[in-house]
MIVEX-76991 format. One record per residue (C-alpha): residue number from 1; x, y, z. Coordinates in Angstrom, 3 decimals. Last residue first. Layout:
BEGIN
PANU     i       east      north         up
PANU   NUM          X          Y          Z
...
***
This chain:
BEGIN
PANU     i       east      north         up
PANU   425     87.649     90.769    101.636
PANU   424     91.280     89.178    100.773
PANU   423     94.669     90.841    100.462
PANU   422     97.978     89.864     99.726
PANU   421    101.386     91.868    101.434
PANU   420    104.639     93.220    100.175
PANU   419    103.778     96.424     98.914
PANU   418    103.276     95.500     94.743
PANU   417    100.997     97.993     93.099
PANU   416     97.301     97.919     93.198
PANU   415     94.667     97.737     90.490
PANU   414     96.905     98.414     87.625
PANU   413     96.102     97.611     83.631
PANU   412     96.851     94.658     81.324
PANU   411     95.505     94.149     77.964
PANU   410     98.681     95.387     76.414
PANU   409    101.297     93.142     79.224
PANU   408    100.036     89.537     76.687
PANU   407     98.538     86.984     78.925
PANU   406    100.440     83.890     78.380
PANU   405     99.389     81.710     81.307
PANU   404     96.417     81.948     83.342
PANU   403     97.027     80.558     86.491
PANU   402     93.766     79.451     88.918
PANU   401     90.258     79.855     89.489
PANU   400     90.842     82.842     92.653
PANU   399     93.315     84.493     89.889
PANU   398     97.285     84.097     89.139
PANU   397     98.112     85.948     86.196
PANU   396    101.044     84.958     83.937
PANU   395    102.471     87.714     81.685
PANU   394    103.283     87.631     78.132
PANU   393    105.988     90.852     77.833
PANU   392    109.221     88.623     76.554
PANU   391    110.766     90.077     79.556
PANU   390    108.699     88.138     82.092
PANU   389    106.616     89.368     84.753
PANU   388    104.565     87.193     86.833
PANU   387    100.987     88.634     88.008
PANU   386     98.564     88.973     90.596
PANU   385     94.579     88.694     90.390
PANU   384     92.046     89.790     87.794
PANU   383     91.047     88.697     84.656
PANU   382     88.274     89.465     82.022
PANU   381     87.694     87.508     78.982
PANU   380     89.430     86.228     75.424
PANU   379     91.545     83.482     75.805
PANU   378     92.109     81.760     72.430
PANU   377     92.652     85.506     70.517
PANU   376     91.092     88.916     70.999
PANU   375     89.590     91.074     73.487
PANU   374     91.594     90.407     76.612
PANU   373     90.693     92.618     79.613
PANU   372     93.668     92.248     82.385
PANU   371     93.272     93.347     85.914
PANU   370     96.624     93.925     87.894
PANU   369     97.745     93.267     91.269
PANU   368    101.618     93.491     91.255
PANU   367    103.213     90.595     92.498
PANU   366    106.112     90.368     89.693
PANU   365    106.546     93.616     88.337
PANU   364    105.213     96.066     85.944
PANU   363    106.284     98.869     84.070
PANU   362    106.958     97.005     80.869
PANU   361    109.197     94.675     82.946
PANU   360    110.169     95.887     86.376
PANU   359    112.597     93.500     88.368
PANU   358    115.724     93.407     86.517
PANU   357    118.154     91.184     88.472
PANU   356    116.866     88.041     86.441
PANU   355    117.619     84.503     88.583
PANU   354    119.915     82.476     86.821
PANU   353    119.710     79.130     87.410
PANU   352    121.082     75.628     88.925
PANU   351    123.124     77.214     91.701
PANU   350    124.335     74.143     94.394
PANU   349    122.659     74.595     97.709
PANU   348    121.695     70.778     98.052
PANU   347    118.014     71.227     97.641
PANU   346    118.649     72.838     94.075
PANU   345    119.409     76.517     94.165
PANU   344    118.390     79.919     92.936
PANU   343    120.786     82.812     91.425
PANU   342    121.317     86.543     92.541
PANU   341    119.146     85.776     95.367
PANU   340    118.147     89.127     96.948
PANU   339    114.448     87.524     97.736
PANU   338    110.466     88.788     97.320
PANU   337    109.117     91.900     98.500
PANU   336    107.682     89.397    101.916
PANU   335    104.220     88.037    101.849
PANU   334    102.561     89.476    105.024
PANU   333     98.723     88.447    104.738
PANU   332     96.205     91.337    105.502
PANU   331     92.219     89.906    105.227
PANU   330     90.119     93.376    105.854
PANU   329     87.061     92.931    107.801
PANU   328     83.728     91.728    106.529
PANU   327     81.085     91.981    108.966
PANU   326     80.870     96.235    109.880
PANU   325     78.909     98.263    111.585
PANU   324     79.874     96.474    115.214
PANU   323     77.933     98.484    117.737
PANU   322     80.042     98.759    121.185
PANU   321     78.686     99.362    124.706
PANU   320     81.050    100.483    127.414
PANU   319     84.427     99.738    126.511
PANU   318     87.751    100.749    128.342
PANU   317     90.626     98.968    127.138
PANU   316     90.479     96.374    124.326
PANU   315     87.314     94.972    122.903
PANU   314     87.919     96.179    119.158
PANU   313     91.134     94.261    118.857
PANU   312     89.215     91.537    120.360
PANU   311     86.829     91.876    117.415
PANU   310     89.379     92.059    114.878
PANU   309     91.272     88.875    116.060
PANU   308     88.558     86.908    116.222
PANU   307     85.344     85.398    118.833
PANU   306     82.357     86.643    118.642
PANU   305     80.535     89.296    120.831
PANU   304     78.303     89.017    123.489
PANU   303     78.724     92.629    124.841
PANU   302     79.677     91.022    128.210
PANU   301     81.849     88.104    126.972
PANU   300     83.879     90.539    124.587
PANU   299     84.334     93.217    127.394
PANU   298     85.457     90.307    129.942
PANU   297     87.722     88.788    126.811
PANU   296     89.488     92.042    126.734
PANU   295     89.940     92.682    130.164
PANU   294     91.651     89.630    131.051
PANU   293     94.224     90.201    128.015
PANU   292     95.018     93.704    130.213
PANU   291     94.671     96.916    128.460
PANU   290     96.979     99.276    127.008
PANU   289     96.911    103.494    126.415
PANU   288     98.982    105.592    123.444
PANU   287     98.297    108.619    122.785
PANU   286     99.994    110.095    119.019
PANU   285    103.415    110.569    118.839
PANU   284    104.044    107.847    116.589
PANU   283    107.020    106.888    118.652
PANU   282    104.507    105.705    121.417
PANU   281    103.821    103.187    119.018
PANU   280    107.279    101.895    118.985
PANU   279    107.437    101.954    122.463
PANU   278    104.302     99.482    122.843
PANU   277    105.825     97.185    119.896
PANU   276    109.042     96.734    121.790
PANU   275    107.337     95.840    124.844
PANU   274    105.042     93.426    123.711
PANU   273    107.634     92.063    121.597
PANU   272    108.857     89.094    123.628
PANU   271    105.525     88.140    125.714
PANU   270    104.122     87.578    122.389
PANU   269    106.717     85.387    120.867
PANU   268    106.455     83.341    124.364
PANU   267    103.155     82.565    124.011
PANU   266    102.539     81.703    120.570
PANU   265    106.038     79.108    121.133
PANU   264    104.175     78.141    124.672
PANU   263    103.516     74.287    122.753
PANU   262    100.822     72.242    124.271
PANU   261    102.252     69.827    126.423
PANU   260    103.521     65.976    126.401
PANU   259    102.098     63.382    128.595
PANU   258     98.518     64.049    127.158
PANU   257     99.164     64.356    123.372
PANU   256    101.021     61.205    123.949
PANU   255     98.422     59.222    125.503
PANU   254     95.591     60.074    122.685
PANU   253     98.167     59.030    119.962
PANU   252     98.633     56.001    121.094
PANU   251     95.315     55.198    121.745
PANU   250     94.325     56.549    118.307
PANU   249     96.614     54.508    116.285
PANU   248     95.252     54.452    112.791
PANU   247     96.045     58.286    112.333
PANU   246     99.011     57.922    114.482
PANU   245    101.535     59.262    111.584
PANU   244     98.977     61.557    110.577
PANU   243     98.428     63.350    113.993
PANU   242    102.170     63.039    114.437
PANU   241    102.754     65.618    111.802
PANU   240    104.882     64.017    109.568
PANU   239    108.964     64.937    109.703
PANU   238    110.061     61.466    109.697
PANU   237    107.757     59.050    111.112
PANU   236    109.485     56.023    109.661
PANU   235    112.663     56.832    110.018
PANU   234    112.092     57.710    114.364
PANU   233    109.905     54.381    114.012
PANU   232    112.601     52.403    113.077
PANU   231    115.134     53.806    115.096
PANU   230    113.580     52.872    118.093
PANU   229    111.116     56.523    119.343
PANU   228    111.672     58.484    122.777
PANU   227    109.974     61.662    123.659
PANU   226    110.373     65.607    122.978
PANU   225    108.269     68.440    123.230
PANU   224    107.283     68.288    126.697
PANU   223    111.403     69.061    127.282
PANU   222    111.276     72.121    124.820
PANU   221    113.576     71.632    121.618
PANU   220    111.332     73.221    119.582
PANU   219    108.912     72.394    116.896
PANU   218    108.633     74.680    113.728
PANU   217    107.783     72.254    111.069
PANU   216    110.942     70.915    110.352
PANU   215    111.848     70.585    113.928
PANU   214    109.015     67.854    114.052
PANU   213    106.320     68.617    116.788
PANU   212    106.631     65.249    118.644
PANU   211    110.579     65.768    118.479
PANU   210    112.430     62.152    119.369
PANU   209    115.301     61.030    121.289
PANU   208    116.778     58.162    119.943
PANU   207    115.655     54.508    121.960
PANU   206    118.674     51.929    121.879
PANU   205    116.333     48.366    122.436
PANU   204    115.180     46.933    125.483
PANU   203    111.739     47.896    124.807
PANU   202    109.107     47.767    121.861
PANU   201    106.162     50.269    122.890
PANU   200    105.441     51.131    119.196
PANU   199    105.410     54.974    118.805
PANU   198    106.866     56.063    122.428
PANU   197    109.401     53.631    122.370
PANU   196    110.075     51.990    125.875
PANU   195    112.035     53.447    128.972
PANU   194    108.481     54.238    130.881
PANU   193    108.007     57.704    129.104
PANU   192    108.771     60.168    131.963
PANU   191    111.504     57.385    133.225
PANU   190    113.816     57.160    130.104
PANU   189    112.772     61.225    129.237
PANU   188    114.227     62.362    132.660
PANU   187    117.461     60.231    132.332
PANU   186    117.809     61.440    128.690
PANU   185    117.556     65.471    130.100
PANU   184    119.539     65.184    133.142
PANU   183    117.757     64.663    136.350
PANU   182    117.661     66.419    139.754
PANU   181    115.637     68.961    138.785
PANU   180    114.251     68.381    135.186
PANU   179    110.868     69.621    134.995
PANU   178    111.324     73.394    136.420
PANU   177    112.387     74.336    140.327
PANU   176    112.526     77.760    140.679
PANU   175    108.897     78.657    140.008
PANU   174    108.164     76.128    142.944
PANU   173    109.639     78.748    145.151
PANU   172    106.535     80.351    145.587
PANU   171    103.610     79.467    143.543
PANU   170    102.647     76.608    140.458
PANU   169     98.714     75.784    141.357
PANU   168     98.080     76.271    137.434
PANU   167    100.840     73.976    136.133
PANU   166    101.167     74.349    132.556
PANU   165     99.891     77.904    131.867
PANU   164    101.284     78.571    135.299
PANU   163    104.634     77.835    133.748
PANU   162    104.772     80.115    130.916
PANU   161    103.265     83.569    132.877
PANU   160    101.595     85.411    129.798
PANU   159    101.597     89.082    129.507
PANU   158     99.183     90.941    127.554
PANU   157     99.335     94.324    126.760
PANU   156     96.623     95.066    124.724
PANU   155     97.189     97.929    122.721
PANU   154     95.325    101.560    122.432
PANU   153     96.304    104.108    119.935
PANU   152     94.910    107.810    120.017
PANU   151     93.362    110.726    118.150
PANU   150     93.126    108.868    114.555
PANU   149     91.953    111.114    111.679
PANU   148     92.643    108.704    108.931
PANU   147     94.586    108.133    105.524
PANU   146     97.974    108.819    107.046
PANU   145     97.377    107.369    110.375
PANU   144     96.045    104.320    108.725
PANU   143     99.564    103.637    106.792
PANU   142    101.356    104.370    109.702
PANU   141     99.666    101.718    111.765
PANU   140     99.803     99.407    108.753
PANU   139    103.641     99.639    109.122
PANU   138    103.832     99.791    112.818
PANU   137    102.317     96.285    112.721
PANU   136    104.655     94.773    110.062
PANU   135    108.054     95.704    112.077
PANU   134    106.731     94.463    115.263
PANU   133    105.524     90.914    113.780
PANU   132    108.899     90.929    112.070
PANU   131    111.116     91.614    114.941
PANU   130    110.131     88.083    115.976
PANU   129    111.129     86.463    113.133
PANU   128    114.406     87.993    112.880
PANU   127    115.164     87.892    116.648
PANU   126    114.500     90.393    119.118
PANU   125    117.391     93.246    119.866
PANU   124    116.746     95.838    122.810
PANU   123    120.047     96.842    123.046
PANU   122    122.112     96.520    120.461
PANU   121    123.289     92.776    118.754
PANU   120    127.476     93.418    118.286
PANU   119    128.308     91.998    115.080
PANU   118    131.807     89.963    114.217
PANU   117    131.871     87.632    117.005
PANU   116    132.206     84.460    114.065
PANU   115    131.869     84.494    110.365
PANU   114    131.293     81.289    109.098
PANU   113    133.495     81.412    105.503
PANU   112    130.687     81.544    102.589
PANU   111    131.015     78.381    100.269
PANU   110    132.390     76.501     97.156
PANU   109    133.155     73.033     97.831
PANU   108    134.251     71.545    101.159
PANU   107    131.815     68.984    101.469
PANU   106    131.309     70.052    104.828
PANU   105    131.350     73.651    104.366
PANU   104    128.617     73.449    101.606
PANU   103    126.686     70.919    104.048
PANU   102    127.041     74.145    106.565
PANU   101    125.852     76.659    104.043
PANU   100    122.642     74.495    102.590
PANU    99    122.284     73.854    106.526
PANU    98    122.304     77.569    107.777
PANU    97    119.706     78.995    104.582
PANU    96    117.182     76.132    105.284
PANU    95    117.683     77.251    109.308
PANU    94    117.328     81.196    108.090
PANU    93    113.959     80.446    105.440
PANU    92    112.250     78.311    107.878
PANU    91    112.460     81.308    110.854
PANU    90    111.177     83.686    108.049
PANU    89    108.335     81.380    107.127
PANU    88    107.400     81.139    110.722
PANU    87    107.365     84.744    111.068
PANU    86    105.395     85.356    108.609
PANU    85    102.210     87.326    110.022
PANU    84     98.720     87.549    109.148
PANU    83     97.273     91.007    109.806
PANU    82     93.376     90.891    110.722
PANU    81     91.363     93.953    109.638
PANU    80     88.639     95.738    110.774
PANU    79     86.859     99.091    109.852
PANU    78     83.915    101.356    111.653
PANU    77     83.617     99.706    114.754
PANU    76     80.863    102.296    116.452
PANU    75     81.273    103.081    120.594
PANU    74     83.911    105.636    121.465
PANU    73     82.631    108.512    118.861
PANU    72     84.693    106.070    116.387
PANU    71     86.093    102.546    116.794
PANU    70     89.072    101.400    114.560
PANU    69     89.952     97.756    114.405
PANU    68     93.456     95.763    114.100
PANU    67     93.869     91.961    115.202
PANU    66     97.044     90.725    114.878
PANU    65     97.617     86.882    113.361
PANU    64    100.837     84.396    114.073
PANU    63    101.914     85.453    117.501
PANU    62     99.218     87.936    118.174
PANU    61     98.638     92.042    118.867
PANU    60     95.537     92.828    119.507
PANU    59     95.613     96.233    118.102
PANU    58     92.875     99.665    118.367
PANU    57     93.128    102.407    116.419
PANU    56     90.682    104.915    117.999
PANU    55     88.610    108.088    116.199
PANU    54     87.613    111.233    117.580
PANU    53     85.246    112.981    114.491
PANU    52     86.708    116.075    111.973
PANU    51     84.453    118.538    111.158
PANU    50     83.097    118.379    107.544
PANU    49     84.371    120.896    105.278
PANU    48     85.920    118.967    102.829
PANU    47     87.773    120.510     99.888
PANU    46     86.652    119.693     95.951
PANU    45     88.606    116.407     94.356
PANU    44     88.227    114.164     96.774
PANU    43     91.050    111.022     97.762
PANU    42     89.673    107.804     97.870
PANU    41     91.022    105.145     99.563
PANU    40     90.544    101.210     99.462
PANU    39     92.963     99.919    102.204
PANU    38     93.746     98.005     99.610
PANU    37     92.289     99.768     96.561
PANU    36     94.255    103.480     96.987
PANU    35     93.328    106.869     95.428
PANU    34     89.991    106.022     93.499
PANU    33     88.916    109.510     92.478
PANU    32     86.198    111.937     94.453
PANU    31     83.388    114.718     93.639
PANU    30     82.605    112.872     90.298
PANU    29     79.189    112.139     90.917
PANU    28     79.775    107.978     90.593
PANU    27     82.555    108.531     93.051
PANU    26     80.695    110.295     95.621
PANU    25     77.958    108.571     95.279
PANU    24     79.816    104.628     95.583
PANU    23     81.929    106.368     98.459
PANU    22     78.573    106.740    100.536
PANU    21     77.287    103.548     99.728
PANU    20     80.002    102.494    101.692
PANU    19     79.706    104.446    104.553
PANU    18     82.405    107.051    104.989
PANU    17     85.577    107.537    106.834
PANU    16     86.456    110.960    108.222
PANU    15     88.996    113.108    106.524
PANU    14     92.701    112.673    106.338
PANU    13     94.938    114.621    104.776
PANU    12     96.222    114.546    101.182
PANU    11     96.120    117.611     99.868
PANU    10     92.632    117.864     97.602
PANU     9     91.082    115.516    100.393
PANU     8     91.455    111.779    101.994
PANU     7     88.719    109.373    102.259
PANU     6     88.627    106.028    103.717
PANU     5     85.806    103.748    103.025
PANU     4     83.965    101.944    106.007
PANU     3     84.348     98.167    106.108
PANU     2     82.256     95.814    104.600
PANU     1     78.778     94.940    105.238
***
């Protein structure tokens, strides 16, 4: 079933979620208008008297997906959702901004000066990418406290300890002493992978230092991330993922995966904003309590749930018994409103068009969710999904079977304005 409806009345406050078939009455009578589609909302048209129930927002907050729920009466998950974050396509978007400026600076053609020591970061400050996933969770908590009756917050506050994850009998002093004591970083990777190329075991030839995880696609320069490669397999690999480069090399492949590590990037993005994102909710002034990472999958285990985002969300804090009424939750990805660029570039950072300053053409605009009934010419039929603008009126509409090109902005009509995110049910 899919999640509860919310419902709102005659001035905009919110009443208690309803059942589904609930909202279909309501709207089929009359009593209540579509107000929002995503989170769908209605708003009534006659004022409720129905006594307000105790409900719970509930996050699991994640590196690249945060879980969202809300339980009423302590025991019934009413709504889900799983927020899908960008922070990865921010991060890309900065380093592809940094080299088109630095190969501008190189070539000494026309480019930005590097400006050096002149911000000063305030207290409390988390990276781009990282402020993101913050940023984008206190938005859809706002947006739920406006359309329902929540009486408190709850947020697992999980903390991850990095070097256990790797070495699980780490203690004492031992937390002092990390993977290259006593060495320096070429030495160490020489003797960690037997001073031959990690790829094709040739030796006694200059090795280059190698990123398993290419930087390109958001691997770090962690120790367990790097090995050695000849120059002619560090070309040839490039930035594939190494799964594909060893697809006919499974041995290989197989010993690699278990000399290096698995990446504490998730981990460490979490540990970074847990804070931030448990003050910021506080801000709301509504209750906020947190539960342990432990706790959650102990609740989950117990009441024999399965695993996702949503549900674990759910699980948090103190649960006795809970009765999942919904199986569809709410599919949130973070898009972005788009980009400043007053002209694009080719993959060298020279301009090669104009990019159109007006956004809003016949009252729409590029990512707006629109359906669009044609009744006349070649593509006559009914289409729904998002749309880009162009001044000459004829729209393109991107739908779950593909583009449609050249649909005229008279059969168009709103289903949900553009806020910066896609949805799926």
């Amino acid at each position: 079933m899919s999640n509860y409806v919310f419902v709102i009345n005659t001035n905009k406050k919110p009443c208690n979620p309803v059942h589904p078939g609930t909202a279909r009455q309501l709207l089929k009578s009359g009593k209540a208008a579509v107000f929002r589609r995503f989170p769908f909302t209605l708003i009534l048209k006659t004022e409720a008297k129905e006594p307000l129930r105790e409900i719970q927002l509930k996050i699991d907050p994640g590196s690249k997906t945060t879980g969202i729920a809300l339980i009423t009466q302590g025991t019934y998950v009413i709504w889900g959702a799983e927020l899908i974050h960008r922070g990865q396509a921010i991060k890309s978007s900065l380093e592809s901004r940094k080299s088109l400026r630095r190969g501008r600076r190189n070539r000494h053609t026309r480019y930005r000066q590097a400006r050096f020591l002149n911000r000063s970061r305030t207290p409390g400050w988390l990276a781009p990418s990282l402020q993101h996933r913050v940023e984008t969770t206190i938005t859809w908590v706002n947006k739920l406290i406006k359309f329902v009756p929540i009486t408190g917050i709850s947020q697992e506050l999980v903390r991850f300890d990095l070097q256990q994850i790797e070495n699980p009998e780490i203690s004492g002093s031992e937390y002092q002493q990390g993977e290259l004591v006593g060495y320096e970083i070429r030495e160490y990777l020489l003797e960690k992978w037997d001073r031959k190329c990690s790829y094709c075991d040739v030796k006694d030839v200059p090795l280059q230092i190698e990123h398993i995880v290419p930087k390109a696609k958001g691997g770090s320069n962690r120790i367990s991330n790097l090995c050695l490669a000849c120059e002619k397999c560090n070309l040839k690999k490039g930035t594939q993922d190494i799964e594909k480069f060893l697809a006919k090399k499974p041995e290989v492949l197989k010993r690699i995966k278990s000399l290096s590590l698995r990446p504490l990037k998730d981990a460490a993005a979490v540990n970074s904003t847990r804070w931030k994102l448990l003050n910021r909710l506080k801000d709301t002034g509504l209750p906020v309590v947190t539960g342990s990472g432990g706790k959650t999958k102990f609740n989950r285990k117990r009441l024999e749930l399965p695993k996702s985002h949503w549900i674990d969300a759910a699980c948090v804090g103190d649960v006795e018994t809970l009765k999942v009424l919904v199986t569809k939750p709410l599919s949130i990805k973070a898009s972005g409103h788009g980009t400043r660029q007053i002209c694009r570039t080719d993959k060298f950072g020279f301009p090669n068009r104009y990019c159109s300053r007006t956004k809003f053409h016949f009252g729409f605009q590029t990512g707006d969710i629109v359906k669009a009934v044609v009744v006349t010419g070649k593509k006559i039929g009914t289409y729904l999904g998002r749309i880009a603008t162009r001044t000459t009126g004829s729209f393109n509409i991107s739908t779950s079977d593909g583009l449609i090109q050249g649909i005229s902005h008279k059969y168009c009509k709103f289903i949900h304005r553009k806020d910066g995110y896609g949805y799926l049910i």
